[in-house]
N, CA and C atoms of all chains as a GROMACS GRO file, in nm:
protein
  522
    1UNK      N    1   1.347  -1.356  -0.029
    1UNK     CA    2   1.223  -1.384  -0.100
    1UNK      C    3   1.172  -1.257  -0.168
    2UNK      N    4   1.122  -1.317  -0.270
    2UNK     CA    5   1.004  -1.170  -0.352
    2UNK      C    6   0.885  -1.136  -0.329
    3UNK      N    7   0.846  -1.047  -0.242
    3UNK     CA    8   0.699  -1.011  -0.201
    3UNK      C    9   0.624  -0.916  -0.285
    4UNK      N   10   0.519  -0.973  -0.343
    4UNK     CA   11   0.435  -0.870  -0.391
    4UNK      C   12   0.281  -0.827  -0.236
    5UNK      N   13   0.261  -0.704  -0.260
    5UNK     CA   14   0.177  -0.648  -0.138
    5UNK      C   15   0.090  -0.564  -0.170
    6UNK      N   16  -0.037  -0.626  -0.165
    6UNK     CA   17  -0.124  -0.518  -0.206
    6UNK      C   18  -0.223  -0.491  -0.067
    7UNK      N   19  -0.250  -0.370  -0.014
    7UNK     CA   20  -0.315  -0.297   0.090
    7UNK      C   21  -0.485  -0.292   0.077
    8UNK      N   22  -0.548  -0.269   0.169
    8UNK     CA   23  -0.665  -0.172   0.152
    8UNK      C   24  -0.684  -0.118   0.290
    9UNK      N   25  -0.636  -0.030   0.311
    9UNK     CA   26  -0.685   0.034   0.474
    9UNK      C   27  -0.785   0.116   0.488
   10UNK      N   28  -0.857   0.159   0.568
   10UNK     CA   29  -0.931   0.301   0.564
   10UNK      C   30  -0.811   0.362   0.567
   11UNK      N   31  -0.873   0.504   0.528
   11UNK     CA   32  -0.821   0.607   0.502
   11UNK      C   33  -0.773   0.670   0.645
   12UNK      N   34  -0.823   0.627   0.724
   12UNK     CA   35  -0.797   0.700   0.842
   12UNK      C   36  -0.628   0.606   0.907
   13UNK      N   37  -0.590   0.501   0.869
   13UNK     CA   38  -0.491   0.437   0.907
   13UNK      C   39  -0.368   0.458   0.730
   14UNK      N   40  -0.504   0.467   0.624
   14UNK     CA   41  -0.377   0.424   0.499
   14UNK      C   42  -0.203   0.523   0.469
   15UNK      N   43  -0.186   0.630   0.554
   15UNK     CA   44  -0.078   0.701   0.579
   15UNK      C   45  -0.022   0.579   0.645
   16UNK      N   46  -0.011   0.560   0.744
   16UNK     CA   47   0.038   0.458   0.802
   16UNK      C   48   0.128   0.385   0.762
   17UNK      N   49   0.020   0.298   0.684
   17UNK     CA   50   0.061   0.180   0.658
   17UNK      C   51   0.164   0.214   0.506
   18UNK      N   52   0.121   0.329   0.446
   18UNK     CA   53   0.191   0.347   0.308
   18UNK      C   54   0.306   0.350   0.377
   19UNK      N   55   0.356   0.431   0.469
   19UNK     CA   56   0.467   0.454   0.535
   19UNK      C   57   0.572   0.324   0.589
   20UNK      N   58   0.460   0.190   0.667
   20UNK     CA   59   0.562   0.106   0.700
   20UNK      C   60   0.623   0.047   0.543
   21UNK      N   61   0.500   0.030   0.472
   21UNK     CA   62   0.541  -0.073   0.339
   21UNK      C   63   0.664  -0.031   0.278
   22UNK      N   64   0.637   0.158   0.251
   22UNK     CA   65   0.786   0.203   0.178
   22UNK      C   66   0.908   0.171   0.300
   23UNK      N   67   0.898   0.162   0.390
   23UNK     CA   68   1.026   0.134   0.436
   23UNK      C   69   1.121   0.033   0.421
   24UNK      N   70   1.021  -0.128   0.374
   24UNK     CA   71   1.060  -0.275   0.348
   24UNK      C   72   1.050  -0.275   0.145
   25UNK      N   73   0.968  -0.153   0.113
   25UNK     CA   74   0.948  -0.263  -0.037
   25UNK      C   75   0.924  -0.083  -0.137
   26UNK      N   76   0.898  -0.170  -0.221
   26UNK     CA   77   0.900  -0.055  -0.332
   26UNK      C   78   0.730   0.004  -0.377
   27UNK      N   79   0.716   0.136  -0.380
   27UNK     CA   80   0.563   0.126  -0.391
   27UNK      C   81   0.571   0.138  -0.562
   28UNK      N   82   0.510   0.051  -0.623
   28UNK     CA   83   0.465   0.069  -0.751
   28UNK      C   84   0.331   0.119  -0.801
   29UNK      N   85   0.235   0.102  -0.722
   29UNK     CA   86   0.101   0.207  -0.773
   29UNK      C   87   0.023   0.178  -0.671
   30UNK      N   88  -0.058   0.309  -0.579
   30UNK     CA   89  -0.177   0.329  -0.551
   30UNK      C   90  -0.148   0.263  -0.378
   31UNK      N   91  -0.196   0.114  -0.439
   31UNK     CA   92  -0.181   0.012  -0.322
   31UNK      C   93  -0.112  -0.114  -0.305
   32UNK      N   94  -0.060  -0.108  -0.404
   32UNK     CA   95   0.080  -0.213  -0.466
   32UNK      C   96   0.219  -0.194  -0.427
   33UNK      N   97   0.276  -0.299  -0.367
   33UNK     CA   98   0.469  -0.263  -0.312
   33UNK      C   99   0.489  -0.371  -0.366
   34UNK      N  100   0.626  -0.413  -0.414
   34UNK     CA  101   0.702  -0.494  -0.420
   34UNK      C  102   0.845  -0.528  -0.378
   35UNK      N  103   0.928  -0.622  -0.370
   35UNK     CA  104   1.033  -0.585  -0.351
   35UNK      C  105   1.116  -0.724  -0.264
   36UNK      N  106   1.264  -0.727  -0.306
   36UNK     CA  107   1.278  -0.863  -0.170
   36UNK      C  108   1.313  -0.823  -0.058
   37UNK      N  109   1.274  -0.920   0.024
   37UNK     CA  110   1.285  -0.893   0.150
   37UNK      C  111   1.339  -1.063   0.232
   38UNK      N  112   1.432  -1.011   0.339
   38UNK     CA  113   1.467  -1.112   0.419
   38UNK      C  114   1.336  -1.171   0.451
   39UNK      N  115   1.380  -1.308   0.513
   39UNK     CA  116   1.290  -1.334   0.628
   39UNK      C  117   1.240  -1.256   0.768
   40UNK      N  118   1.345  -1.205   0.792
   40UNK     CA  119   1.380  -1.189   0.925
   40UNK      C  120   1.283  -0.989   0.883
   41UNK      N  121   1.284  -0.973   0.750
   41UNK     CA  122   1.228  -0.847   0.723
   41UNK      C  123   1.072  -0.853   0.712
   42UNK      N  124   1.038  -0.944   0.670
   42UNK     CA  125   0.924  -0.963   0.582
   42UNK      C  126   0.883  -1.028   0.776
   43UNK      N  127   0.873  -1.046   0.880
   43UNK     CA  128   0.842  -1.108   1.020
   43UNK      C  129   0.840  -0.934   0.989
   44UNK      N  130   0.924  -0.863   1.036
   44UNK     CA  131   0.902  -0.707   1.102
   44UNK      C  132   0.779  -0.650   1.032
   45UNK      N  133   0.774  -0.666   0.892
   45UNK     CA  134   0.648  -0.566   0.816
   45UNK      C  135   0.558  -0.656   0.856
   46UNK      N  136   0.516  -0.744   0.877
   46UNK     CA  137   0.376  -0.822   0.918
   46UNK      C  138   0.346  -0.773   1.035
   47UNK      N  139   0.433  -0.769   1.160
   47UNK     CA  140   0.451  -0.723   1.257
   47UNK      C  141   0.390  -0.587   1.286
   48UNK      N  142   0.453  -0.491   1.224
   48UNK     CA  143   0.447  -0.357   1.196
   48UNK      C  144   0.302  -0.310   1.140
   49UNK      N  145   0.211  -0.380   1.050
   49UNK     CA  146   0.120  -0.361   0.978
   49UNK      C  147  -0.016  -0.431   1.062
   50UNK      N  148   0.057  -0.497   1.136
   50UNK     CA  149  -0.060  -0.615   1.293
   50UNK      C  150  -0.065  -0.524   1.357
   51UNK      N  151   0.012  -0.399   1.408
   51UNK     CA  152   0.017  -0.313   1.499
   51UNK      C  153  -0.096  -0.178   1.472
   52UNK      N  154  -0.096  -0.176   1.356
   52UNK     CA  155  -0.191  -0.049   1.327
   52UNK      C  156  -0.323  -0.118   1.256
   53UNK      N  157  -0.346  -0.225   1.244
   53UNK     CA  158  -0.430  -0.280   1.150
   53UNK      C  159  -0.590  -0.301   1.201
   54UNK      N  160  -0.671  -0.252   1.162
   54UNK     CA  161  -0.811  -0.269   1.182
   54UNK      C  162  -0.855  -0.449   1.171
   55UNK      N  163  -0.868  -0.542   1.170
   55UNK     CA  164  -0.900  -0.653   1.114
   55UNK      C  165  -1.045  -0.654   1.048
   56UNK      N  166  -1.111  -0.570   1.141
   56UNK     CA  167  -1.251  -0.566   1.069
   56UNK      C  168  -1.284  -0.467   0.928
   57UNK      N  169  -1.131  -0.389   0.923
   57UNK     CA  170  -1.176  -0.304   0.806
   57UNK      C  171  -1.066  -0.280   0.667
   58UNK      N  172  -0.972  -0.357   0.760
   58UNK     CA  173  -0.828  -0.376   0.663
   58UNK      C  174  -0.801  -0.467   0.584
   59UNK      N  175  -0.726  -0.464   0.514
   59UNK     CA  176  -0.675  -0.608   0.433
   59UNK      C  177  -0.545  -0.558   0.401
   60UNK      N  178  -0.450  -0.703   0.390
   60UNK     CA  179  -0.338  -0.694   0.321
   60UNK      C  180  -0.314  -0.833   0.252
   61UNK      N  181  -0.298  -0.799   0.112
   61UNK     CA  182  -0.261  -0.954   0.111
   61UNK      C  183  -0.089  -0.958   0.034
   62UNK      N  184  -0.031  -1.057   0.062
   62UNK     CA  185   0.123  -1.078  -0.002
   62UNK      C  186   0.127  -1.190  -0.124
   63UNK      N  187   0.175  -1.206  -0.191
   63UNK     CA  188   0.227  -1.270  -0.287
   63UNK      C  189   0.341  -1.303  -0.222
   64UNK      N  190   0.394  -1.446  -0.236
   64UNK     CA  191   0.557  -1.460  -0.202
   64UNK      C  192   0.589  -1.546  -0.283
   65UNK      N  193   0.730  -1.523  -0.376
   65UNK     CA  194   0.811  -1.585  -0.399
   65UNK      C  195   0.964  -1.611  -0.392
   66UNK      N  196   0.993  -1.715  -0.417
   66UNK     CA  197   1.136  -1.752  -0.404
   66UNK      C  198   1.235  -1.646  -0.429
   67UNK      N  199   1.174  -1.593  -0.572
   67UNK     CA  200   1.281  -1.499  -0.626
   67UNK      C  201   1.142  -1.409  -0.729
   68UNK      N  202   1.270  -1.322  -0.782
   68UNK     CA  203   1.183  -1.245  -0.862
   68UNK      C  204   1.136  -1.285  -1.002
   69UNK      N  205   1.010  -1.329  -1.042
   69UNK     CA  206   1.014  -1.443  -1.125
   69UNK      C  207   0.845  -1.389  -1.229
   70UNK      N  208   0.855  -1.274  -1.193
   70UNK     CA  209   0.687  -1.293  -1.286
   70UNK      C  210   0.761  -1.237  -1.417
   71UNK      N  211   0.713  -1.254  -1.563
   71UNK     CA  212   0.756  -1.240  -1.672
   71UNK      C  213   0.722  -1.122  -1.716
   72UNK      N  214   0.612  -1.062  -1.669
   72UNK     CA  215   0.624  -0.860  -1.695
   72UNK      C  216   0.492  -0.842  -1.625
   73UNK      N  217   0.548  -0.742  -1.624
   73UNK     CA  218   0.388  -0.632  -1.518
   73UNK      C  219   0.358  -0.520  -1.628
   74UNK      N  220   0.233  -0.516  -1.595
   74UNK     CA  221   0.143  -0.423  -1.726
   74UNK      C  222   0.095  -0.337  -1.651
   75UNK      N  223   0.061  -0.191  -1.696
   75UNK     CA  224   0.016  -0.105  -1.617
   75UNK      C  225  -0.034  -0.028  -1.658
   76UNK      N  226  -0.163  -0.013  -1.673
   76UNK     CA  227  -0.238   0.092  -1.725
   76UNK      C  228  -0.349   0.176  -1.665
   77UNK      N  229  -0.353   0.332  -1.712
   77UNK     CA  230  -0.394   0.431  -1.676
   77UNK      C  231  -0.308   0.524  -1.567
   78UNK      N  232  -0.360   0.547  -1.453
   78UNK     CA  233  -0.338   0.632  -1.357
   78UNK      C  234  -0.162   0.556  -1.302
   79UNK      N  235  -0.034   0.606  -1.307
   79UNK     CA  236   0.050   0.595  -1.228
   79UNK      C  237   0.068   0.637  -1.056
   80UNK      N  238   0.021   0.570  -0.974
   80UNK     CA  239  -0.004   0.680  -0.850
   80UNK      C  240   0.113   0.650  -0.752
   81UNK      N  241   0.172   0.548  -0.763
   81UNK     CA  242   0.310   0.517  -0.696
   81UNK      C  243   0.431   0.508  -0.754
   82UNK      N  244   0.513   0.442  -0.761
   82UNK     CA  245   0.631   0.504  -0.831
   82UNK      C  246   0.756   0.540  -0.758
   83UNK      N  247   0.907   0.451  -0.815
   83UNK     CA  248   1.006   0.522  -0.739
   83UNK      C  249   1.009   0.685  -0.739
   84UNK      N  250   0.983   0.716  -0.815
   84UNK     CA  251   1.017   0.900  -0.857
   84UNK      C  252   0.972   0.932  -0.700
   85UNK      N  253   0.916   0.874  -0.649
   85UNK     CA  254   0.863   0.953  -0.515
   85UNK      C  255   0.970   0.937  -0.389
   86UNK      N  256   1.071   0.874  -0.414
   86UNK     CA  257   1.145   0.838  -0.319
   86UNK      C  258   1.252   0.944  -0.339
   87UNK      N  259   1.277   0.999  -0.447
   87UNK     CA  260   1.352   1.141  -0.494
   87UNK      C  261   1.329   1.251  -0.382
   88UNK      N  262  -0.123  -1.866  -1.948
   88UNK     CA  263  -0.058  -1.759  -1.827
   88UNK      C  264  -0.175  -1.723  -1.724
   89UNK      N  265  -0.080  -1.701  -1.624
   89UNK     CA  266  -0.104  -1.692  -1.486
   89UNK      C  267  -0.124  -1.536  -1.466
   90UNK      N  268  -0.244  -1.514  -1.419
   90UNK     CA  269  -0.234  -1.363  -1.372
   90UNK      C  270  -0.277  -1.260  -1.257
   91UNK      N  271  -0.220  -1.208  -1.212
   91UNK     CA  272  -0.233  -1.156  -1.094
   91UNK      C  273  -0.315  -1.007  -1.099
   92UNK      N  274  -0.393  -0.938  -1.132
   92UNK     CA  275  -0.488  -0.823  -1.159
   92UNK      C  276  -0.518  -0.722  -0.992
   93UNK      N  277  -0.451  -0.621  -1.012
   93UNK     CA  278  -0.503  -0.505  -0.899
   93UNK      C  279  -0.547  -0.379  -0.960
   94UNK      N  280  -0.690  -0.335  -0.928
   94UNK     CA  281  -0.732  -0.230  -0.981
   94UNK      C  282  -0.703  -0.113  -0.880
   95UNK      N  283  -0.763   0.030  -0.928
   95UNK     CA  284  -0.791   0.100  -0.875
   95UNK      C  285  -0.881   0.214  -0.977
   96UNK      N  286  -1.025   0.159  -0.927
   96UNK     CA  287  -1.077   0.270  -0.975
   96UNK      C  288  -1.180   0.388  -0.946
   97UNK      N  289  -1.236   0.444  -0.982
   97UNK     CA  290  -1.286   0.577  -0.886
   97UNK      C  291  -1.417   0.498  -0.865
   98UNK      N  292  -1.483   0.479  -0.782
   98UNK     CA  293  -1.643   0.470  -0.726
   98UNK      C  294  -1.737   0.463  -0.825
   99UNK      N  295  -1.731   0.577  -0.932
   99UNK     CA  296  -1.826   0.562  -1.028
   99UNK      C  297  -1.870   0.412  -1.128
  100UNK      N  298  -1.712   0.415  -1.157
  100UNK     CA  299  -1.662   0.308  -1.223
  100UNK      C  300  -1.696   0.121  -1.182
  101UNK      N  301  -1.639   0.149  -1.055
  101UNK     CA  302  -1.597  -0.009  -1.002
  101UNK      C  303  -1.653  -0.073  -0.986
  102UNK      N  304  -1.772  -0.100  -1.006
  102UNK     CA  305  -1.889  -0.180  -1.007
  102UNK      C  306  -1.848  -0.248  -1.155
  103UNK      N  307  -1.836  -0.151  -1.266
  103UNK     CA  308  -1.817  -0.214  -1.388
  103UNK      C  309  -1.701  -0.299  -1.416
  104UNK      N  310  -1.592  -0.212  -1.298
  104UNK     CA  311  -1.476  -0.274  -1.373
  104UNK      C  312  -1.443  -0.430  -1.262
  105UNK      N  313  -1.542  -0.419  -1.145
  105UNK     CA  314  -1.544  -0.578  -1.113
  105UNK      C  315  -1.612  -0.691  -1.172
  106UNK      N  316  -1.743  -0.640  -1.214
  106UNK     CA  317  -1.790  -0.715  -1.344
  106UNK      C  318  -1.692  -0.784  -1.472
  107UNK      N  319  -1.629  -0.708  -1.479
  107UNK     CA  320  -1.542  -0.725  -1.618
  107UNK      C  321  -1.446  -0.847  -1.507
  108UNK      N  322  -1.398  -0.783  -1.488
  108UNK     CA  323  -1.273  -0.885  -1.393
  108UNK      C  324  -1.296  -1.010  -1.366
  109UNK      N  325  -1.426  -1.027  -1.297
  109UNK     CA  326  -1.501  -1.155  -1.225
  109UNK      C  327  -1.544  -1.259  -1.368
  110UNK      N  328  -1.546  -1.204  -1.471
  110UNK     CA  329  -1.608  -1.288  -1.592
  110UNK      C  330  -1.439  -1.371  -1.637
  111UNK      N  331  -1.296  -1.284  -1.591
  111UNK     CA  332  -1.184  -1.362  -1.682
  111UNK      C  333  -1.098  -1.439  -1.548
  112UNK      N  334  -1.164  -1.377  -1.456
  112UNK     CA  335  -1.042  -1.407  -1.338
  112UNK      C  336  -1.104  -1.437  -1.216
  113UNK      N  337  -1.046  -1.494  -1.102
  113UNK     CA  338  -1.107  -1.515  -0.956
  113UNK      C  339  -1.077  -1.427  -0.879
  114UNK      N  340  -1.180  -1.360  -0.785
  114UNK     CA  341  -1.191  -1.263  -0.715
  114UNK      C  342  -1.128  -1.268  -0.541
  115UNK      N  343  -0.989  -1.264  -0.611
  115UNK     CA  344  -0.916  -1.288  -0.454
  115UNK      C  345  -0.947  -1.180  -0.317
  116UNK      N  346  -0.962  -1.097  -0.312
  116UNK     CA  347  -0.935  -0.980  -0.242
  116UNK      C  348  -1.030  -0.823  -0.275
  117UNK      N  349  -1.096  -0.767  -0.221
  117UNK     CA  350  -1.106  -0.655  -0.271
  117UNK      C  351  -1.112  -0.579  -0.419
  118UNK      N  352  -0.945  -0.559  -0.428
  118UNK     CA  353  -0.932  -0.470  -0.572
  118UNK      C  354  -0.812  -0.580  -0.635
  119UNK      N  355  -0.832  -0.699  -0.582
  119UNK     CA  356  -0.701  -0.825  -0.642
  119UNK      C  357  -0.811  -0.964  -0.710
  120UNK      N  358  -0.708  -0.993  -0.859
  120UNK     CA  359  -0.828  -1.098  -0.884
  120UNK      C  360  -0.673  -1.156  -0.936
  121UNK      N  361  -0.682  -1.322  -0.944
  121UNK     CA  362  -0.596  -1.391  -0.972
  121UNK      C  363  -0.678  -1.514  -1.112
  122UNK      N  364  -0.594  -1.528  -1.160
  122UNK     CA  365  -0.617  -1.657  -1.268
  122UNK      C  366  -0.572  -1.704  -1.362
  123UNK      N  367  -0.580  -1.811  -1.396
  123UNK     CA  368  -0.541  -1.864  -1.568
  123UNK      C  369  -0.580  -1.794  -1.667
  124UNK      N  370  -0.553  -1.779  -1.782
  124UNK     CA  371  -0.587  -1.700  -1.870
  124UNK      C  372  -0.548  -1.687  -1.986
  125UNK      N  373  -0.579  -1.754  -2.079
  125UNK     CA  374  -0.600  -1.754  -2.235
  125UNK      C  375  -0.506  -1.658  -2.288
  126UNK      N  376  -0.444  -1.660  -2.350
  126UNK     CA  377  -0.402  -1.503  -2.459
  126UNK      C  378  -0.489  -1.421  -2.470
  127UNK      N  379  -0.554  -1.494  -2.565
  127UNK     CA  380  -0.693  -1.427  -2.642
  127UNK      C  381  -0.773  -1.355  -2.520
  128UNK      N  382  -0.801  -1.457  -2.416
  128UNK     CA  383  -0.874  -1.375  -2.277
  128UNK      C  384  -0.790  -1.290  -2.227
  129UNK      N  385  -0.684  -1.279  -2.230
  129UNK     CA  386  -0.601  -1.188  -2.200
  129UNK      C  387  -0.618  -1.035  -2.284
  130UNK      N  388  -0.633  -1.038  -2.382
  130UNK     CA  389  -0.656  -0.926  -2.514
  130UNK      C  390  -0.800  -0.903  -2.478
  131UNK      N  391  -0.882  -0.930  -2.464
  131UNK     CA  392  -1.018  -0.939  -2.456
  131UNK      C  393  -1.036  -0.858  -2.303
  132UNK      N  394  -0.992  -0.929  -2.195
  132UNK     CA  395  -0.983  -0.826  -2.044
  132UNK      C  396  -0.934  -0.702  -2.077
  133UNK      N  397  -0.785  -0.710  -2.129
  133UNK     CA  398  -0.740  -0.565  -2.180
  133UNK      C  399  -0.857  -0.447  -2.183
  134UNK      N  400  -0.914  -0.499  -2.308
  134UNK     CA  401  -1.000  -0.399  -2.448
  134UNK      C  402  -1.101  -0.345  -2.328
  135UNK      N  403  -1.183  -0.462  -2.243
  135UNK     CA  404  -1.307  -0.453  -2.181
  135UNK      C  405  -1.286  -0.304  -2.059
  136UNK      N  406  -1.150  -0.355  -2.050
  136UNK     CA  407  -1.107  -0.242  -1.911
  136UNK      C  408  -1.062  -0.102  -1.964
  137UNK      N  409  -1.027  -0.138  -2.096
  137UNK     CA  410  -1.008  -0.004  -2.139
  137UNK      C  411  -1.068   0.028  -2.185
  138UNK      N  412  -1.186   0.008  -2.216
  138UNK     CA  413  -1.334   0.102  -2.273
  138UNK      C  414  -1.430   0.123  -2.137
  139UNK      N  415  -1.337   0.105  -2.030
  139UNK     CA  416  -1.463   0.189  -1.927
  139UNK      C  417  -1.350   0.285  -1.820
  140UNK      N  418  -1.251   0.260  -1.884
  140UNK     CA  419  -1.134   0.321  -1.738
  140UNK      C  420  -1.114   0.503  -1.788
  141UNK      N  421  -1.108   0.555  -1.712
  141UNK     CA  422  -1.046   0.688  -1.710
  141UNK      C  423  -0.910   0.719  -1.684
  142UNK      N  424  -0.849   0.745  -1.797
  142UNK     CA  425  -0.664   0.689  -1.746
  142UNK      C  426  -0.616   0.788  -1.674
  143UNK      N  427  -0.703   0.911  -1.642
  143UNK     CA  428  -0.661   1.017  -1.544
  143UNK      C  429  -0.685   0.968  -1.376
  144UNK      N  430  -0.784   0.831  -1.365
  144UNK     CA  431  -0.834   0.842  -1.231
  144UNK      C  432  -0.814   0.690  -1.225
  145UNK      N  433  -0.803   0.628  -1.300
  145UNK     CA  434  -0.836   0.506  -1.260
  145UNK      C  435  -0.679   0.410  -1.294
  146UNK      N  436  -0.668   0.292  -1.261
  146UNK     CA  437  -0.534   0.251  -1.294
  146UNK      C  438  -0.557   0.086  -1.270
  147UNK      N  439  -0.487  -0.004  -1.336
  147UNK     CA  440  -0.496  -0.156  -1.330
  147UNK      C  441  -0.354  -0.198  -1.388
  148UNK      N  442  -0.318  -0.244  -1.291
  148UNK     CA  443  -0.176  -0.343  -1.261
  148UNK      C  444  -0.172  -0.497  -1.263
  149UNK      N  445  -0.131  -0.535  -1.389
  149UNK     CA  446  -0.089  -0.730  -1.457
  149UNK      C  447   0.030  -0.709  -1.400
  150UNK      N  448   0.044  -0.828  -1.361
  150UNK     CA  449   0.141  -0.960  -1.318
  150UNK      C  450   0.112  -1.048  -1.418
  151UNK      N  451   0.195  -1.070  -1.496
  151UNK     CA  452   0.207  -1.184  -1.565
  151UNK      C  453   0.334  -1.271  -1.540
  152UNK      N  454   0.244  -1.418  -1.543
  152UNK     CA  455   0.383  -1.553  -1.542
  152UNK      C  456   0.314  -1.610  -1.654
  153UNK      N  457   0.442  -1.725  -1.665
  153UNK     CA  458   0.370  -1.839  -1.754
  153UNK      C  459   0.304  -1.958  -1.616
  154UNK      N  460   0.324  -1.958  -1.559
  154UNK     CA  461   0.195  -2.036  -1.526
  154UNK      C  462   0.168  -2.013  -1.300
  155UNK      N  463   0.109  -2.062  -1.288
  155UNK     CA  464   0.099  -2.019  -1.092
  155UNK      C  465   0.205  -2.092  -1.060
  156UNK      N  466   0.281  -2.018  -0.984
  156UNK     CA  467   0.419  -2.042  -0.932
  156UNK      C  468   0.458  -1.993  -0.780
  157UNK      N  469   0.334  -1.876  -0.726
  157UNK     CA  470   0.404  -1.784  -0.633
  157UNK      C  471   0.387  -1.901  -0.492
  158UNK      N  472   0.466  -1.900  -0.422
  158UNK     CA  473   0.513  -2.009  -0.305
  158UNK      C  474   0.414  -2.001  -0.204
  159UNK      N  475   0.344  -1.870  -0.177
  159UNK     CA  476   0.215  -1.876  -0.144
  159UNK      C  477   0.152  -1.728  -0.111
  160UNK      N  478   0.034  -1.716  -0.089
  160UNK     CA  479  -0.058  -1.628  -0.068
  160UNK      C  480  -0.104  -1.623   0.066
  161UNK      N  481  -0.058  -1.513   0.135
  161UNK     CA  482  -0.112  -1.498   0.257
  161UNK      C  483  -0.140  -1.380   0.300
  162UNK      N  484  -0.287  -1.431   0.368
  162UNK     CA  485  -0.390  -1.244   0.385
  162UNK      C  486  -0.374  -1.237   0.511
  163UNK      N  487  -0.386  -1.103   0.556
  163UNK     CA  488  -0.381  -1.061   0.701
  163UNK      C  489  -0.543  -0.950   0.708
  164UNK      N  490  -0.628  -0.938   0.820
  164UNK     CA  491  -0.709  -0.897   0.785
  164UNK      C  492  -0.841  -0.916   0.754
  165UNK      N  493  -0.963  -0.820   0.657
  165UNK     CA  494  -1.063  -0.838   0.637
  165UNK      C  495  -1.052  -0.913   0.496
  166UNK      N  496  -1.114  -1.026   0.459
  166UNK     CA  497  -1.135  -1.117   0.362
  166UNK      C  498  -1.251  -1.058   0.262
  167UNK      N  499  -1.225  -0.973   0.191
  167UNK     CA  500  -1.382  -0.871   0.129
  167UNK      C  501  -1.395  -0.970   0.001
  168UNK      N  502  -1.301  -1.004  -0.123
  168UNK     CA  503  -1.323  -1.094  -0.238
  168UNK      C  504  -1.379  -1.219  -0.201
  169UNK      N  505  -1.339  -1.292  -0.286
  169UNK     CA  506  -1.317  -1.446  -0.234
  169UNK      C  507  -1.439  -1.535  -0.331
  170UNK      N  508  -1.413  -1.667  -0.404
  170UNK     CA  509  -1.499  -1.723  -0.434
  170UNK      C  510  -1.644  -1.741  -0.352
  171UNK      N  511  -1.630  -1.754  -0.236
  171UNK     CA  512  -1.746  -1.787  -0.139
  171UNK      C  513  -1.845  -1.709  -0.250
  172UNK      N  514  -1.818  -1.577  -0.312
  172UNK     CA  515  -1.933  -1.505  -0.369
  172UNK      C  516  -1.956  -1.551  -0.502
  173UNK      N  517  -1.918  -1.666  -0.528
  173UNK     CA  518  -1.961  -1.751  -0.714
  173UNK      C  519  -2.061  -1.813  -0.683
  174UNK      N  520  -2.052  -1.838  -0.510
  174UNK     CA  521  -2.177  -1.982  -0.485
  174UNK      C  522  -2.334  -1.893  -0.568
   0.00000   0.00000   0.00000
């Protein structure tokens, strides 16, 4: 499946969590990952992100699809994520 | 078209640039707004966001489809957007 993932943690957990997301998906800006992921992957990062997660102060929400299917992504101003960082 | 909208912008700003957002799109999440959307409203969100954004600090990420397709949406977490706030 194709997950889109956008974050909001405090700051005091958002290392964290930037950390599990790049491990399953791709960070494209700020607070945005994308990327496919198994089933059996996409159970571990929910997992993983339940474990450090504030409920009263966090959010995550996913996008899921079948496949990779949106017709273009637009992006403007500030680039703050980005493969280059995985260099 | 279908569109998926994640901002990020500095404090000063974001008051304005949720205003702008909330007038073309529904306020899913935090810094995520989802919706249908015109061309023309499409060109029109553009212009609005780029006459208040700072492209050094601030940043906004489209998803575009041709129409809502994603298999589903699921939040983990604090629920901060959300229509509840149109009532």
């Amino acid at each position: 499946m194709f997950i889109i993932l956008v974050y909001d943690f405090n700051e005091r957990r958002v290392g964290k969590a930037l950390k599990i997301c790049r491990k399953y998906l791709h960070w494209v800006q700020n607070s945005v990952f994308e990327g496919e992921l198994t089933k059996a992957n996409f159970v571990k990062l929910k997992m993983e992100l339940s474990g450090i997660m504030n409920e009263d102060e966090d959010s995550v929400i996913f996008y899921i699809f079948r496949s990779k299917q949106y017709t273009d992504r637009l992006e403007m101003g500030l680039k703050k994520g980005g493969e280059e960082l995985f260099l």
